[in-house]
GUROZA-653242 format. One record per residue (C-alpha): residue in one letter; x, y, z. Coordinates in steps of 0.2 Angstrom, whole numbers, m for minus. Example, Ala and Ser with C-alpha at 12.3 -4.5 7.8 and 13.67 -1.06 7.14 Angstrom:
<recs>
+-------+-------+-------+-------+
| kolse |  east | north |    up |
+-------+-------+-------+-------+
|     A |    62 |   m22 |    39 |
|     S |    68 |    m5 |    36 |
+-------+-------+-------+-------+
</recs>
This chain:
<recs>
+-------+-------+-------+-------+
| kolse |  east | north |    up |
+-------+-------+-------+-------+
|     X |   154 |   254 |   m68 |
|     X |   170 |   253 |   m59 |
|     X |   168 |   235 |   m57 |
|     X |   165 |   232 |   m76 |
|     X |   179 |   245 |   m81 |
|     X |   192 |   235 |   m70 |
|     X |   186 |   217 |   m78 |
|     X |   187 |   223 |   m94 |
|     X |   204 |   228 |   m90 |
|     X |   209 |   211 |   m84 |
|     X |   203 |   203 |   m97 |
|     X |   212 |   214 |  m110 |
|     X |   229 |   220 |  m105 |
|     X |   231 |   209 |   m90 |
|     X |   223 |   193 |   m96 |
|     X |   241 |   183 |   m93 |
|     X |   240 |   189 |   m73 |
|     X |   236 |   174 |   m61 |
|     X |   229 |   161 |   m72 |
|     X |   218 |   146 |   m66 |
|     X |   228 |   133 |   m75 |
|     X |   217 |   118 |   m77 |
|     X |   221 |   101 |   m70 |
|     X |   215 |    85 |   m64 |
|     X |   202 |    93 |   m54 |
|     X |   194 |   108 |   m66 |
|     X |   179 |   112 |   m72 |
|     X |   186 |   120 |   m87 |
|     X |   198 |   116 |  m100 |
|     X |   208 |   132 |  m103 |
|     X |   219 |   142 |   m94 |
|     X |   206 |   157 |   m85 |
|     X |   210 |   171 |   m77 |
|     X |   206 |   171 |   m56 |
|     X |   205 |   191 |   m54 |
|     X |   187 |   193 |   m55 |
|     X |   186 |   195 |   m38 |
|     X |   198 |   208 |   m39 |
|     X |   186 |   220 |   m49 |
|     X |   170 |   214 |   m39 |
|     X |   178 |   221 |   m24 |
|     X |   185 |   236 |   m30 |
|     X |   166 |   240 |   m36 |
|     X |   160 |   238 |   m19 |
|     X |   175 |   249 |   m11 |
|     X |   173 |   264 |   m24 |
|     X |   153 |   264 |   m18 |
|     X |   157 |   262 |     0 |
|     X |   169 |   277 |    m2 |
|     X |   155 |   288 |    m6 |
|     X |   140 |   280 |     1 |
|     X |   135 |   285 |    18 |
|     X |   138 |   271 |    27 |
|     X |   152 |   270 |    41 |
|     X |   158 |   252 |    46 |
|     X |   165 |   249 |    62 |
|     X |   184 |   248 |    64 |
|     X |   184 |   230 |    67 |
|     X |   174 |   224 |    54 |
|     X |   183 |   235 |    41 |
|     X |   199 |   227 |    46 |
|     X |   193 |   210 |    45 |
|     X |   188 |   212 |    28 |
|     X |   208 |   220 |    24 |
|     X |   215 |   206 |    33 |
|     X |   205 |   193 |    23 |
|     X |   208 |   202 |     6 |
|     X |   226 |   204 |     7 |
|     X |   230 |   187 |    10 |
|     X |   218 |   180 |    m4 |
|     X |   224 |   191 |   m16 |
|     X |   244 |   184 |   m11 |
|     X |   236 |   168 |   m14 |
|     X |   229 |   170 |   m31 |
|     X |   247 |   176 |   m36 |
|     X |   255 |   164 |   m26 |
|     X |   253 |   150 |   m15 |
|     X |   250 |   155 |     3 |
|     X |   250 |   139 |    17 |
|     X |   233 |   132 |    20 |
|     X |   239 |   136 |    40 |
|     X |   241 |   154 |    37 |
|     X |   226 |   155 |    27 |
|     X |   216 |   147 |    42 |
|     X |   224 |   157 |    54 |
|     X |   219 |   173 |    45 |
|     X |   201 |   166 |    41 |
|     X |   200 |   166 |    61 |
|     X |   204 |   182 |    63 |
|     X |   193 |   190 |    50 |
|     X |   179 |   182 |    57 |
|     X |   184 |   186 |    78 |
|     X |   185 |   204 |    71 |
|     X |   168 |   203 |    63 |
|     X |   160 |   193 |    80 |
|     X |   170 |   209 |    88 |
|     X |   162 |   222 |    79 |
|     X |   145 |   218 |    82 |
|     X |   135 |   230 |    91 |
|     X |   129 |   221 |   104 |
|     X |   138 |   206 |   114 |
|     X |   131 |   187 |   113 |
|     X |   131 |   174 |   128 |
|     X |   148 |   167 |   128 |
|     X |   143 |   149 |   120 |
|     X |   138 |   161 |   104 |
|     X |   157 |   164 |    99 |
|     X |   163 |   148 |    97 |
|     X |   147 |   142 |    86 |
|     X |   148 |   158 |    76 |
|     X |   168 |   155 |    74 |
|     X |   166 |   141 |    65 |
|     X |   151 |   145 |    56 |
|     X |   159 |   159 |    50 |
|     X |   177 |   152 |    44 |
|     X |   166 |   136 |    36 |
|     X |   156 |   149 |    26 |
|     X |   171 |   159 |    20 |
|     X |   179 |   142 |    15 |
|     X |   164 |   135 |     8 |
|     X |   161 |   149 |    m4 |
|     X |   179 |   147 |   m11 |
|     X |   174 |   129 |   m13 |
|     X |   157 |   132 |   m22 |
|     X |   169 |   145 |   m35 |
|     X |   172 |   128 |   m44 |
|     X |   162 |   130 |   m57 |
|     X |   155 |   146 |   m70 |
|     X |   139 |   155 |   m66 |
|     X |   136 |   146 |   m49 |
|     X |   147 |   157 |   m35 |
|     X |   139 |   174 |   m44 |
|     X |   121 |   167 |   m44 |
|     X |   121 |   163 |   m28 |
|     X |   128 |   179 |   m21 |
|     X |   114 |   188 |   m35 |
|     X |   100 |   177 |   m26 |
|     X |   106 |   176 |    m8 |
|     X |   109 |   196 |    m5 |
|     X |    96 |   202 |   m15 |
|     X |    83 |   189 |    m6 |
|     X |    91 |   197 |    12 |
|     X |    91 |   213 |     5 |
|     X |    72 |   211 |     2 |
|     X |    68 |   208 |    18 |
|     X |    78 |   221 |    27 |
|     X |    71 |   235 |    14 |
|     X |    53 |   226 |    20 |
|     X |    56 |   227 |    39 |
|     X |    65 |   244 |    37 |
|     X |    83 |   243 |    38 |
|     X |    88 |   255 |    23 |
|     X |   108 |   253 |    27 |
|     X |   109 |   235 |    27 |
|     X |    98 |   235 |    11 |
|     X |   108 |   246 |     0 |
|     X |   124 |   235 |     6 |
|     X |   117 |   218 |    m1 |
|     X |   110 |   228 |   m15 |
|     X |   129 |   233 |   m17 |
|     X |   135 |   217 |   m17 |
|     X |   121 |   211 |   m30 |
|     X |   125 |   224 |   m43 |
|     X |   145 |   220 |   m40 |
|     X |   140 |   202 |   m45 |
|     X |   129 |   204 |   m57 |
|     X |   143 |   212 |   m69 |
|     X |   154 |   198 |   m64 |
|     X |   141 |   185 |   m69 |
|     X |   142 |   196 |   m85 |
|     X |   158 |   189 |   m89 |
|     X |   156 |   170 |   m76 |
|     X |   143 |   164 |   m86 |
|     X |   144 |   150 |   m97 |
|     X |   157 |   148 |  m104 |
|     X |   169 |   160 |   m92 |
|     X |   181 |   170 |   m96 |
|     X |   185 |   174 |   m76 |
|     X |   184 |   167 |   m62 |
|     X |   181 |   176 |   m44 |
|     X |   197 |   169 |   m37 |
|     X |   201 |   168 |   m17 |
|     X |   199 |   184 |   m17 |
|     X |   184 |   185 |   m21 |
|     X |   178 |   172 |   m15 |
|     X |   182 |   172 |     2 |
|     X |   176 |   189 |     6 |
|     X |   160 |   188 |    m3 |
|     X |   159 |   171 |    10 |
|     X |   164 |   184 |    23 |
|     X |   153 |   198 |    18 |
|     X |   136 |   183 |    20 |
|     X |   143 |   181 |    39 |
|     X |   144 |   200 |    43 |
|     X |   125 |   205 |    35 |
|     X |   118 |   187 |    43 |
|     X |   127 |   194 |    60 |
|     X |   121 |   212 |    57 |
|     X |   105 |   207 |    51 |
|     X |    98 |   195 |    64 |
|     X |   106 |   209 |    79 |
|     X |    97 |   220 |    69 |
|     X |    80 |   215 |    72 |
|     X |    77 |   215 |    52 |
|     X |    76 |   195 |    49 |
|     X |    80 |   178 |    61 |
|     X |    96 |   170 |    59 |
|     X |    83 |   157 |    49 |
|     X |    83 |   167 |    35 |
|     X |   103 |   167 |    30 |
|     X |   103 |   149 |    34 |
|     X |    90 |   144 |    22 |
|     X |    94 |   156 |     9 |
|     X |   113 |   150 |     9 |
|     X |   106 |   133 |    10 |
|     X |   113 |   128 |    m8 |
|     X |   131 |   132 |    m4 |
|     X |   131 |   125 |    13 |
|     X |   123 |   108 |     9 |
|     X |   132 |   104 |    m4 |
|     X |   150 |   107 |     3 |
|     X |   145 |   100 |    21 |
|     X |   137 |    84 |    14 |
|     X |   155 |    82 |     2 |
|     X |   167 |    86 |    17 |
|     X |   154 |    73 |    30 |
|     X |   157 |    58 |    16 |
|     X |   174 |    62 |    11 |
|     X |   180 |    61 |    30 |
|     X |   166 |    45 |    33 |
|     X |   176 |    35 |    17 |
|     X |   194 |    39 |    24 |
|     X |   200 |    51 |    13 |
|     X |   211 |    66 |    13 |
|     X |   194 |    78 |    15 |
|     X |   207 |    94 |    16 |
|     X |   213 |    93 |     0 |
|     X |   205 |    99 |   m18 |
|     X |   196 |    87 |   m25 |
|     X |   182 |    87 |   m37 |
|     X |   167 |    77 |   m29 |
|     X |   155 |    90 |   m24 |
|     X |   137 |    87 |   m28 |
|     X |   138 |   102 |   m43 |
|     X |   153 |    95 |   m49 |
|     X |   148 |    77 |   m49 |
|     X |   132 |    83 |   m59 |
|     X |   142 |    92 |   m70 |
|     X |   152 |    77 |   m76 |
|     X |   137 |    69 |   m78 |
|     X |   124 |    81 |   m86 |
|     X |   135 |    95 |   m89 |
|     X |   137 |   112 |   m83 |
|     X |   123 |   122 |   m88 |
|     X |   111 |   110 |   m85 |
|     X |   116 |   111 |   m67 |
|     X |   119 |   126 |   m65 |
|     X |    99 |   129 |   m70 |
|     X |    93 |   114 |   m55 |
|     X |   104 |   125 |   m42 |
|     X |    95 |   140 |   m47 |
|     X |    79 |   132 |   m46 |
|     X |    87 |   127 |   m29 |
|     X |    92 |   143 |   m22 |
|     X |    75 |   153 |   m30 |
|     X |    67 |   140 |   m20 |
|     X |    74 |   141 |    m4 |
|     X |    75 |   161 |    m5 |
|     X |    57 |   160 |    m6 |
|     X |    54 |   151 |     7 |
|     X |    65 |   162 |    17 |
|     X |    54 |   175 |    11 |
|     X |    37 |   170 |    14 |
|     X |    44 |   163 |    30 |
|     X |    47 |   179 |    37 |
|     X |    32 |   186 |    31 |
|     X |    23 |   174 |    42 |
|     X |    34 |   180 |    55 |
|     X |    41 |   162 |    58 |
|     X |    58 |   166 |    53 |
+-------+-------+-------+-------+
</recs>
């Protein structure tokens, strides 16, 4: 309710504030507002603020750190170097907070992991419907399998983050009329680093599961950045040759929004059944 309340009010009184202005490398054609993170986020505070959960310090910090910079950059532009450098943090609080320790060799790995997810979810917000379908499928599959083996607190936090994106698909869907926005983005992209972390720690699935299920974002945006570097381009920079985007040009965009569902129903499913089989 809060997040719908806070949307509608973006999109009413404050439709003007931080614009998406469309250029050469849009998806969309009109000026959009880039808030709708704002109001998915405020959703999932107002429950956490009366929900029994209790996140470590560390983790909770993080997640400030990461939002307050996003939300600068959605108003203004914030230098990619300060960006990354608060993307590193966040995710060294999160490795921090865990609640038990890893061999050494694990932090580096999960470093990097971790930053490239955040980035690549701000990546894969390029287009309507596909960033809140992808959070309504990936956390709601991992929030399955935790309620399955269990783990009540992590299942009621995905099923958080479901219902938060659910009303934000209400108003991303074709044709948008808001977009998540950095802020948005990027935690949601941290938020799928901390309950993998938690999750596999846990006991409640294998560090398979967030892998597969995440597979559409992570495929896509690793298989671009690979043959963007292998042709000689400027890889860091916006551009507009992801996968989705390329079959958006060409088929249009809800057409492939429809094939990545089909894509990420699948692979949730296969997450799913694998850890059913106790493979995963």
């Amino acid at each position: 309710m809060v997040s719908y309340a806070i949307t509608t009010l973006l999109l009413s009184n404050l439709r003007e504030f931080a614009l998406d202005l469309p250029n050469h490398r849009s998806m969309h054609e009109t000026p959009v507002p880039r808030t709708g993170g704002w109001a998915l986020v405020a959703g999932c505070l107002a429950a956490l603020a009366v929900s029994p959960i209790s996140p470590p310090l560390a983790l909770s910090a993080g997640f400030v750190l990461l939002l307050a910079v996003s939300a600068i950059d959605d108003l203004r532009h914030v230098p990619a170097r300060i960006r990354f450098s608060v993307h590193l943090l966040a995710v060294a609080l999160v490795l921090w907070a865990l609640p038990q320790a890893l061999a050494w060799w694990w932090y580096p790995l999960l470093l990097v992991s971790g930053v490239w997810m955040i980035n690549l979810y701000n990546f894969m917000d390029g287009m309507d419907g596909l960033a809140g379908s992808m959070t309504v499928i990936g956390f709601a599959s991992l929030g399955l399998i935790a309620m399955l083996r269990g783990h009540g607190d992590l299942a009621g936090v995905c099923a958080l983050l479901v219902a938060g994106a659910l009303v934000f698909l209400r108003f991303n869907w074709p044709s948008a009329s808001i977009f998540l926005g950095d802020a948005g983005s990027t935690v949601l992209g941290l938020a799928a680093v901390g309950v993998s972390l938690y999750g596999w720690q846990s006991g409640a699935f294998g560090l398979l599961v967030p892998v597969l299920v995440f597979a559409p974002f992570w495929l896509d945006a690793t298989l671009t950045l690979l043959r963007r570097m292998l042709v000689g381009k400027r890889w860091w920079e916006a551009h507009r040759e992801h996968l989705y985007q390329r079959s958006a040009l060409r088929i249009g965009v809800k057409q492939t929004l429809y094939w990545e569902l089909g894509f990420m129903l699948s692979m949730s499913i296969l997450a799913v059944s694998l850890t059913k089989l106790g493979l995963a």
